[in-house]
DRENMISE-970696 format. One record per residue: residue number from 1; x, y, z of N, C-alpha, C in turn. Coordinates in Angstrom, 1 decimal. Atoms other than C-alpha are relative to their C-alpha. Layout:
N
{NUM, {X, Y, Z}, {X, Y, Z}, {X, Y, Z}}
...
// end
This chain:
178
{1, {0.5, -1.3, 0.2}, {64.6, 7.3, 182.0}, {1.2, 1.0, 0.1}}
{2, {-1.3, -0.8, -0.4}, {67.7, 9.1, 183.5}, {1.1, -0.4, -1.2}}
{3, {-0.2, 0.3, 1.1}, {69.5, 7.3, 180.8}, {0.0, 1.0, -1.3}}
{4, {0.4, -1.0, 1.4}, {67.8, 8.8, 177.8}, {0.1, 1.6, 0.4}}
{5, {-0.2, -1.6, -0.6}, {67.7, 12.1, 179.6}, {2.0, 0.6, -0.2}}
{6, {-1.3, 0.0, 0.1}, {71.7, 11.7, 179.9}, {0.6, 0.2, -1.5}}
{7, {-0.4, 0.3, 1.4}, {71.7, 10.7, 176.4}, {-0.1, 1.6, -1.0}}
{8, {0.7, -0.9, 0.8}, {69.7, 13.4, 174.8}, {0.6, 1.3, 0.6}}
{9, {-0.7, -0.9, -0.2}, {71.5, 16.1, 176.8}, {1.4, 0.0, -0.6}}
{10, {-0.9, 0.1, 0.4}, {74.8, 15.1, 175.7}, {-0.2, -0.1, -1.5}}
{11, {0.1, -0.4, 1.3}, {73.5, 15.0, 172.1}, {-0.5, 1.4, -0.4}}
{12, {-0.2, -1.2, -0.5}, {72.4, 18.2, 172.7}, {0.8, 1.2, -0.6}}
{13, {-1.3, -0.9, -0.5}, {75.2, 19.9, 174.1}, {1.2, -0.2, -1.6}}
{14, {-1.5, 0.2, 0.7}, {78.0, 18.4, 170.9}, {-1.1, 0.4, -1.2}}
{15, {0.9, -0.7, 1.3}, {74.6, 19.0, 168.1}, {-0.1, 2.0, 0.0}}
{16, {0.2, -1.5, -0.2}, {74.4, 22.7, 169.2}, {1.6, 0.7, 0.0}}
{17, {-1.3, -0.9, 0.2}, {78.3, 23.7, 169.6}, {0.6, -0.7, -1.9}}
{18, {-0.4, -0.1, 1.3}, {78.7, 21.7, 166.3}, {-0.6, 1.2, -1.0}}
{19, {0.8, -1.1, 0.9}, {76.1, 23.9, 164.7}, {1.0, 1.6, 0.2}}
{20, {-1.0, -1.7, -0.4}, {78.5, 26.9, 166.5}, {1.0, 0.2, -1.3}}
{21, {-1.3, 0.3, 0.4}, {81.4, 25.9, 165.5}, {-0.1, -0.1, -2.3}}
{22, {0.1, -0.3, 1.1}, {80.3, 25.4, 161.5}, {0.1, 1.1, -0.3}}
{23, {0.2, -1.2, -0.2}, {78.8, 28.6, 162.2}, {0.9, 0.9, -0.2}}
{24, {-1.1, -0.5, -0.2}, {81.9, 30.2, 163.0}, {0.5, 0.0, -1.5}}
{25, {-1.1, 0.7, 1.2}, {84.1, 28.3, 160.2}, {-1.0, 1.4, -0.9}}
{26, {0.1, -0.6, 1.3}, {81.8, 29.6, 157.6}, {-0.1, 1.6, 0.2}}
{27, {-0.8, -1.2, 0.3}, {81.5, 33.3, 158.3}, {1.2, 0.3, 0.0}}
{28, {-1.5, -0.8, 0.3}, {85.4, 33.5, 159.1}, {0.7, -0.2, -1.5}}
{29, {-0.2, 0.8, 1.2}, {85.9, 31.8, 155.6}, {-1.0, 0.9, -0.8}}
{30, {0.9, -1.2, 0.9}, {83.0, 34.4, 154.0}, {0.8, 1.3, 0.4}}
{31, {-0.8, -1.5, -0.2}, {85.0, 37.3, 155.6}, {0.8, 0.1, -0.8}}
{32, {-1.9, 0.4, 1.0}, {88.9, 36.1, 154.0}, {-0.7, -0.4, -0.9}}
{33, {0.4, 0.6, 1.6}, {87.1, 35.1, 151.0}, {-0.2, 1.7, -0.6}}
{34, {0.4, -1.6, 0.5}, {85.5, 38.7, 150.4}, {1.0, 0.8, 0.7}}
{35, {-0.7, -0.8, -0.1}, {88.4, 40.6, 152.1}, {1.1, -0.4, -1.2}}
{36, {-1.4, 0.5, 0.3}, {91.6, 38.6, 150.4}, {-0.4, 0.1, -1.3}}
{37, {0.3, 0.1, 1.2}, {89.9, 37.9, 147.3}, {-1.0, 0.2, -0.8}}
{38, {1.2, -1.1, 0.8}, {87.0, 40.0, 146.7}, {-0.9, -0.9, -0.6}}
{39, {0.9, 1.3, 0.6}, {84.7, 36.5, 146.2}, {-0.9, -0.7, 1.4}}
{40, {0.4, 0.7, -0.8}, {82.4, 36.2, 149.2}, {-0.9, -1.0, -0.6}}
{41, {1.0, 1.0, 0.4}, {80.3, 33.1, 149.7}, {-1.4, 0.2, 0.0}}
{42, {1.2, -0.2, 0.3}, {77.1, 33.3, 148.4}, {-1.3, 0.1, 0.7}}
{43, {1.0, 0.3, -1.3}, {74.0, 33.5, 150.8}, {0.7, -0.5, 1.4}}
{44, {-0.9, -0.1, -1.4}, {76.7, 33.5, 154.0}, {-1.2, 0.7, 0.8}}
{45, {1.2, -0.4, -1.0}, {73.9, 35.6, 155.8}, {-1.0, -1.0, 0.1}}
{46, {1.2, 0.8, 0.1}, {70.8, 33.8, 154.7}, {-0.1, -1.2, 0.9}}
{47, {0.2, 1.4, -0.4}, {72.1, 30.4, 155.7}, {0.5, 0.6, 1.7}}
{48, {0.1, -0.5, -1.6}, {73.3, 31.9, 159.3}, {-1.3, 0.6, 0.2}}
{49, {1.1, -0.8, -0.6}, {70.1, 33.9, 159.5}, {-1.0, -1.2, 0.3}}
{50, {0.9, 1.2, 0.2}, {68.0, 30.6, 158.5}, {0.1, -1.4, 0.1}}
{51, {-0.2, 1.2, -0.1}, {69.7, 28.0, 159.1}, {0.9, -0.5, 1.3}}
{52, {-0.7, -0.1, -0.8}, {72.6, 28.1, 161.8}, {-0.9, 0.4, 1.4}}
{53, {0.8, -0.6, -1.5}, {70.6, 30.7, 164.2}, {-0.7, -1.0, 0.9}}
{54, {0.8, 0.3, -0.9}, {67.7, 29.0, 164.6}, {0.3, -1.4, 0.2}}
{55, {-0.5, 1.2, -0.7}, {69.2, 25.4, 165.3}, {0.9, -0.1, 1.0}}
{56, {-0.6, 0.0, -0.4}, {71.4, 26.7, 167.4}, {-1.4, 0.3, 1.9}}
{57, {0.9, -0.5, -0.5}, {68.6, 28.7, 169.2}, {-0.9, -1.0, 0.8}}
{58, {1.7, 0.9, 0.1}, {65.4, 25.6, 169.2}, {1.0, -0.7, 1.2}}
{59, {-0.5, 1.7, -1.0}, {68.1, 22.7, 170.6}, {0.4, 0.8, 1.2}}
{60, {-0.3, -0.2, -1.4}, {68.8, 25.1, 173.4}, {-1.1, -0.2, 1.1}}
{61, {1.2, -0.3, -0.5}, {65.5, 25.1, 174.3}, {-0.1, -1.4, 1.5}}
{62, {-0.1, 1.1, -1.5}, {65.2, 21.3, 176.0}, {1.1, -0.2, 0.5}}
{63, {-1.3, 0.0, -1.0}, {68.9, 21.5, 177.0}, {0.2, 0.6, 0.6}}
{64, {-0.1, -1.0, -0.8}, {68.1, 24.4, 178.9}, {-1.3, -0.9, 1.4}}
{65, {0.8, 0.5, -1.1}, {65.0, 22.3, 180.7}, {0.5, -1.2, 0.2}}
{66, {-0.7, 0.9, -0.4}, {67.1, 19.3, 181.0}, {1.4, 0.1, 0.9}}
{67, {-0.5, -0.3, -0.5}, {69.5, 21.1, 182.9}, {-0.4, 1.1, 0.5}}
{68, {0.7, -0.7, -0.8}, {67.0, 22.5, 184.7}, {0.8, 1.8, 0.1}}
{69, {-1.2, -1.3, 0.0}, {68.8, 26.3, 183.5}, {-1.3, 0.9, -0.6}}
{70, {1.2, -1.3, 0.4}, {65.1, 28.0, 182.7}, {-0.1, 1.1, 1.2}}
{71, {-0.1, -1.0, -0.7}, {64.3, 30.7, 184.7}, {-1.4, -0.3, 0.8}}
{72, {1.4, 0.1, -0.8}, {61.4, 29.8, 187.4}, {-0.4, 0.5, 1.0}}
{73, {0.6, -0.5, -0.8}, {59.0, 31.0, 189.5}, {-0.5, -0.6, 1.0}}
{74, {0.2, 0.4, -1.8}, {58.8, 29.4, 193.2}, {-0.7, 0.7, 0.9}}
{75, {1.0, -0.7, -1.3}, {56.3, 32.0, 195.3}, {-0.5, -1.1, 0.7}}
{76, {1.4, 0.9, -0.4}, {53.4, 29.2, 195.2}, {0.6, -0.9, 0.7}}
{77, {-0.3, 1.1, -0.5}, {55.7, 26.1, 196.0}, {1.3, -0.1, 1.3}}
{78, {-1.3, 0.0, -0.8}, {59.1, 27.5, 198.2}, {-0.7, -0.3, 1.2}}
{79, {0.5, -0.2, -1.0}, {56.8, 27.3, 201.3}, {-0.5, -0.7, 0.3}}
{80, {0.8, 1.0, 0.0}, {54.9, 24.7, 200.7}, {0.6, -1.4, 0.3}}
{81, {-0.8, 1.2, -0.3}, {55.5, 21.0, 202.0}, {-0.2, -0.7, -1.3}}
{82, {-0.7, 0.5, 1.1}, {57.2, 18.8, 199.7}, {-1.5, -0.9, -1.0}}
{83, {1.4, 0.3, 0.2}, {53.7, 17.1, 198.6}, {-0.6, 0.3, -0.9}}
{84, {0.7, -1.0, 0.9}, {52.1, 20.0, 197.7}, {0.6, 0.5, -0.8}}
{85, {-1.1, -0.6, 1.3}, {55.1, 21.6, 196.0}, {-0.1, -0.9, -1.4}}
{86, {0.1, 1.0, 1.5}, {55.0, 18.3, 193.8}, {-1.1, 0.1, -0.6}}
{87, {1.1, -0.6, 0.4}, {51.3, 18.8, 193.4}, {0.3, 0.8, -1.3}}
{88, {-0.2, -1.4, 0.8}, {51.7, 22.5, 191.9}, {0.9, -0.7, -1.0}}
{89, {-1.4, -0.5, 0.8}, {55.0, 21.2, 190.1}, {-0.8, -0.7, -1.3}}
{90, {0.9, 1.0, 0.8}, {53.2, 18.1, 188.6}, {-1.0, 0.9, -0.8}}
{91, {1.4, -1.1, 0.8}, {49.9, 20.7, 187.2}, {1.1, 0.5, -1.2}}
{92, {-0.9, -1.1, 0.6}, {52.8, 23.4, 185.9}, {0.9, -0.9, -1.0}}
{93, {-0.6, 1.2, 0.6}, {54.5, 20.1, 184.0}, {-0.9, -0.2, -1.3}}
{94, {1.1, 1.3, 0.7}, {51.0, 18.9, 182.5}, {-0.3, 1.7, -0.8}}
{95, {0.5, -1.0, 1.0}, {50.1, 22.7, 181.1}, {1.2, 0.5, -0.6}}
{96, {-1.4, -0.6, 0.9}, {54.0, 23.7, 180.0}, {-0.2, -1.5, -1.0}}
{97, {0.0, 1.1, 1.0}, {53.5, 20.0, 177.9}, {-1.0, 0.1, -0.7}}
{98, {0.8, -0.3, 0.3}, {50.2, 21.2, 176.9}, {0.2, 1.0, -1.0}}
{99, {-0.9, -1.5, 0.7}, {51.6, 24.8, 175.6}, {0.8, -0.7, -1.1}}
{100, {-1.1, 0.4, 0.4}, {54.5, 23.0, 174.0}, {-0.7, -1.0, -1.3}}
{101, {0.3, 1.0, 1.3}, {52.6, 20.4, 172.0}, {-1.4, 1.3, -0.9}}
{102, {0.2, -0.5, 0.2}, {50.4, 23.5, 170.9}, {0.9, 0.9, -1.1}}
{103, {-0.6, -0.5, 0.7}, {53.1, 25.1, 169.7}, {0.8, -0.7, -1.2}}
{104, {-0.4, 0.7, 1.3}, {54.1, 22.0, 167.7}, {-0.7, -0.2, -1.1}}
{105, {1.5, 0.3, 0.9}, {51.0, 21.8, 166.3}, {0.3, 1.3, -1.2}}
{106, {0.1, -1.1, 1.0}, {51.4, 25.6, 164.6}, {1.0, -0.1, -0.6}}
{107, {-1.4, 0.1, 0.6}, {54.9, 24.7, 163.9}, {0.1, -1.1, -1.1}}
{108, {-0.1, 1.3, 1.3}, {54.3, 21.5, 161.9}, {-1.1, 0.6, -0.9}}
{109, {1.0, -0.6, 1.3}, {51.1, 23.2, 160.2}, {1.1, 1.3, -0.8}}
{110, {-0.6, -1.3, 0.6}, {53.5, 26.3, 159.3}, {1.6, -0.6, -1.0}}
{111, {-1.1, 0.8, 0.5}, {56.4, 23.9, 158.5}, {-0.3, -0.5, -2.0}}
{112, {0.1, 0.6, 1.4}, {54.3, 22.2, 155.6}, {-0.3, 0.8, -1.0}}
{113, {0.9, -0.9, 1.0}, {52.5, 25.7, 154.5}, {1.6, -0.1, -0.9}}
{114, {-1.5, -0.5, 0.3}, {56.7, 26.5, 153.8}, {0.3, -1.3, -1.2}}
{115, {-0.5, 1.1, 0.8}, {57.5, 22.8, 152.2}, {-1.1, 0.1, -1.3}}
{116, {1.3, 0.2, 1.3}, {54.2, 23.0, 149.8}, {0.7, 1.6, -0.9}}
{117, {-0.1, -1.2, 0.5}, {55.7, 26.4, 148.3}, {1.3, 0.2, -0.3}}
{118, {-1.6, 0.1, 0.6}, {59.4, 25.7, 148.3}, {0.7, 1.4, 0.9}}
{119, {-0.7, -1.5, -0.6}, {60.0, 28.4, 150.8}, {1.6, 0.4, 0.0}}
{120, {-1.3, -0.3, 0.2}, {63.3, 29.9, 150.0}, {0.3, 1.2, 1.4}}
{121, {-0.8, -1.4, -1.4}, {65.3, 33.1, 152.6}, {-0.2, 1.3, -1.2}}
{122, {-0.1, -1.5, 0.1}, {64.1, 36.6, 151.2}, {-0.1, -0.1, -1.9}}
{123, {0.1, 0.0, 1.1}, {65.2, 37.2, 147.6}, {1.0, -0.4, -0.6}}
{124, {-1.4, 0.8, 0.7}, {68.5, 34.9, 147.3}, {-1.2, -1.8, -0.1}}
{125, {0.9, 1.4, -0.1}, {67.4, 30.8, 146.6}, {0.6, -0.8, 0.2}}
{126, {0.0, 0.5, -1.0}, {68.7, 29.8, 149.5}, {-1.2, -0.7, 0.8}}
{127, {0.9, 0.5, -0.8}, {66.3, 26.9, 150.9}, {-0.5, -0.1, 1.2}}
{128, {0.2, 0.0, -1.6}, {64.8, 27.4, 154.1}, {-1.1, -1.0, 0.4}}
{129, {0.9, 0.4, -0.2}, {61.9, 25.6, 154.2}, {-0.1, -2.0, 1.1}}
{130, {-0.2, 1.0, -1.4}, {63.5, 22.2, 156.2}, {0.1, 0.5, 1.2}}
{131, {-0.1, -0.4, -0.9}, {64.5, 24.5, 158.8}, {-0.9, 0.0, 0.8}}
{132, {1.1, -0.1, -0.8}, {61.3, 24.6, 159.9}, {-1.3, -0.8, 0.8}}
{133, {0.4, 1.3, -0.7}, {60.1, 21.2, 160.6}, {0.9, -0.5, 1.6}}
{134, {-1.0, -0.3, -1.4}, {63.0, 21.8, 163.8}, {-0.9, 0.6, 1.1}}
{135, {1.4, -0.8, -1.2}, {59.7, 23.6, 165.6}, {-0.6, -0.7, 0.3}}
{136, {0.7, 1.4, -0.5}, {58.0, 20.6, 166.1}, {0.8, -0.7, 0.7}}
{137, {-0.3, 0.8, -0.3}, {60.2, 18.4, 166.4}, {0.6, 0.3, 1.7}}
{138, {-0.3, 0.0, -1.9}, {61.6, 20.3, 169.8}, {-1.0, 0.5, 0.8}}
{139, {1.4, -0.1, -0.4}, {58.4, 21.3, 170.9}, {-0.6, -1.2, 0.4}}
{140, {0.5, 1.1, -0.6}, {57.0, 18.0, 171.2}, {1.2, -0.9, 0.8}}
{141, {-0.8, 0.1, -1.0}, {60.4, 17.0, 172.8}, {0.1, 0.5, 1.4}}
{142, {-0.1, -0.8, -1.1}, {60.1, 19.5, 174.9}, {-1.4, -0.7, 1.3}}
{143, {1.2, 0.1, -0.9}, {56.6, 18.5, 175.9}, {0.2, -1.6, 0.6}}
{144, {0.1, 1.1, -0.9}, {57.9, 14.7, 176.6}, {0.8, 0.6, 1.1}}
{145, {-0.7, 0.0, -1.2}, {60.5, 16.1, 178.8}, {-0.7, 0.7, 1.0}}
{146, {0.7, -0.9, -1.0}, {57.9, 18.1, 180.7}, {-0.9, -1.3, 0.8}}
{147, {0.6, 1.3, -0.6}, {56.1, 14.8, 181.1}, {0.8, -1.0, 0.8}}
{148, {-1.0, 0.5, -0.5}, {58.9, 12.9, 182.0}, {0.0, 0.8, 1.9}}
{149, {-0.3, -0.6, -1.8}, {59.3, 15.6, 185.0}, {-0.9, -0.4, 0.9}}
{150, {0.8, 0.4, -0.6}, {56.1, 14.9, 185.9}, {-0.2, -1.5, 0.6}}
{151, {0.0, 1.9, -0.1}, {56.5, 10.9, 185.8}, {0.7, 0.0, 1.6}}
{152, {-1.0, 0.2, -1.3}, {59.6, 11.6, 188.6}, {-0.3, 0.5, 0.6}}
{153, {0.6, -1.0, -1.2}, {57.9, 14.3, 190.6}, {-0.6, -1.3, 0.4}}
{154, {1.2, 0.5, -0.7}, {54.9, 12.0, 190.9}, {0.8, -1.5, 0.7}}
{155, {-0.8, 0.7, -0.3}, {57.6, 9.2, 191.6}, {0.9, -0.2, 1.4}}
{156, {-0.7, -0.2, -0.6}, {59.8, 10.6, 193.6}, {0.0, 1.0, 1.5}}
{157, {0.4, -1.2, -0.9}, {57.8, 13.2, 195.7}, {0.4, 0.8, 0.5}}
{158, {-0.8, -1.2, -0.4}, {60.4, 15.5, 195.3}, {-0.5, 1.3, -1.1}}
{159, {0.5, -0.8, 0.6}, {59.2, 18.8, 193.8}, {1.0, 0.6, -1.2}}
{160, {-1.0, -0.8, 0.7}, {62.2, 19.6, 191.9}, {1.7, -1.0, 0.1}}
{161, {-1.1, 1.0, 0.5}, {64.3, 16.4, 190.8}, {0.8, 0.5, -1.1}}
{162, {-1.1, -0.5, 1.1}, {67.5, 16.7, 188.9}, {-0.1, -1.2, -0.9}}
{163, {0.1, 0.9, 1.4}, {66.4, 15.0, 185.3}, {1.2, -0.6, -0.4}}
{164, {-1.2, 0.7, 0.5}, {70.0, 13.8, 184.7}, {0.3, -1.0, 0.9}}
{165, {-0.1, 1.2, -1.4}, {70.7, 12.3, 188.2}, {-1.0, -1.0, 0.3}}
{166, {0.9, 0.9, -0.8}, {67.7, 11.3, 189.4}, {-0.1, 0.7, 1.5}}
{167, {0.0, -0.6, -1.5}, {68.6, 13.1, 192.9}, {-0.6, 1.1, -0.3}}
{168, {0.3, -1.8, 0.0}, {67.1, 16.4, 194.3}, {1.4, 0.7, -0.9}}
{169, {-0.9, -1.2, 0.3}, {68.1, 19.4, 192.8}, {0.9, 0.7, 0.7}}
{170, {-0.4, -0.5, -0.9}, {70.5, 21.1, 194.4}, {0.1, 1.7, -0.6}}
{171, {0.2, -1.2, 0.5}, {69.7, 24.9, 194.9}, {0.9, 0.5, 1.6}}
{172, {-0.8, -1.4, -1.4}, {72.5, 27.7, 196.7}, {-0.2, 1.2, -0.7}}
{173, {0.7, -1.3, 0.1}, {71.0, 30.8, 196.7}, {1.3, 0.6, 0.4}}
{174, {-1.2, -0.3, -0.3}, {74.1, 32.0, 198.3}, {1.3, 0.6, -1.1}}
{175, {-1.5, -0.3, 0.3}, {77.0, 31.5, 195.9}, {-1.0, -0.1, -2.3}}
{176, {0.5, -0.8, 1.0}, {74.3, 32.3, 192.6}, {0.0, 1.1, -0.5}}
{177, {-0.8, -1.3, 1.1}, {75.4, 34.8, 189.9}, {-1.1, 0.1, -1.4}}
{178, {0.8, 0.0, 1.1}, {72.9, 36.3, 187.7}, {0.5, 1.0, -1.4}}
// end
């Protein structure tokens, strides 16, 4: 399990700076094309607006909960013995995987209204309409990796395992920078 967790972060992390990095290339290459030689590249917005962004955006999503880098709320569980903390964590696991496959559901129904119609970006015919089967597909990722957490909570009866190690998380409040 830690494994594929390893795996899938590190595909990740090189799929999302590659997406940058194209990113990059092609507007500095649309700028010197339409500065130097008065011939920018065609749909340079559209395909950053519709295509770059949001892959850049979605795959951050479970790389951000696989490196535990979301933003959470601890009132109910900092206080609580380690038990119950897993309890609460385990529920908050089973309704964020709940939410998540919810939202794949509107994302694959909204994905195919787009493919059945040939959805293009605006008023250039630039194709958008694969772009948007990427909503599902991290959405229901998301919701295994929320399952997953739950599998090692309920495993490990630690409230707040590190999905890549396997060990507790380690939290310093201390030398944190927001």
């Amino acid at each position: 399990m830690f494994t594929f967790n390893r795996v899938l972060d590190r595909w990740l992390t090189v799929t999302t700076a590659a997406a940058v990095i194209v990113m990059m290339l092609h507007i500095v290459t649309h700028a010197l094309a339409r500065s130097l030689f008065d011939a920018p590249i065609s749909g340079t917005n559209e395909i950053v607006e519709y295509w770059y962004l949001p892959i850049v955006a979605l795959l951050g999503i479970p790389a951000a909960q696989l490196q535990k880098e979301h933003i959470t709320v601890t009132m109910a569980i900092e206080r609580a013995r380690p038990a119950t903390a897993a309890v609460f964590t385990i529920f908050a696991c089973i309704l964020g995987a709940l939410v998540c496959l919810a939202f794949a559901w509107f994302g694959l129904t909204r994905a195919l209204e787009y493919m059945a119609i040939g959805q293009t970006a605006d008023v250039s015919d630039v194709i958008t309409w694969p772009v948007y089967f990427l909503v599902p597909i991290v959405f229901v990722l998301l919701a295994v990796l929320y399952i997953l957490d739950a599998v090692v909570i309920a495993l490990t009866r630690q409230p707040d395992p590190d999905m890549v190690t396997g060990a507790p998380a380690e939290h310093d409040l201390e030398t944190r920078t927001y």
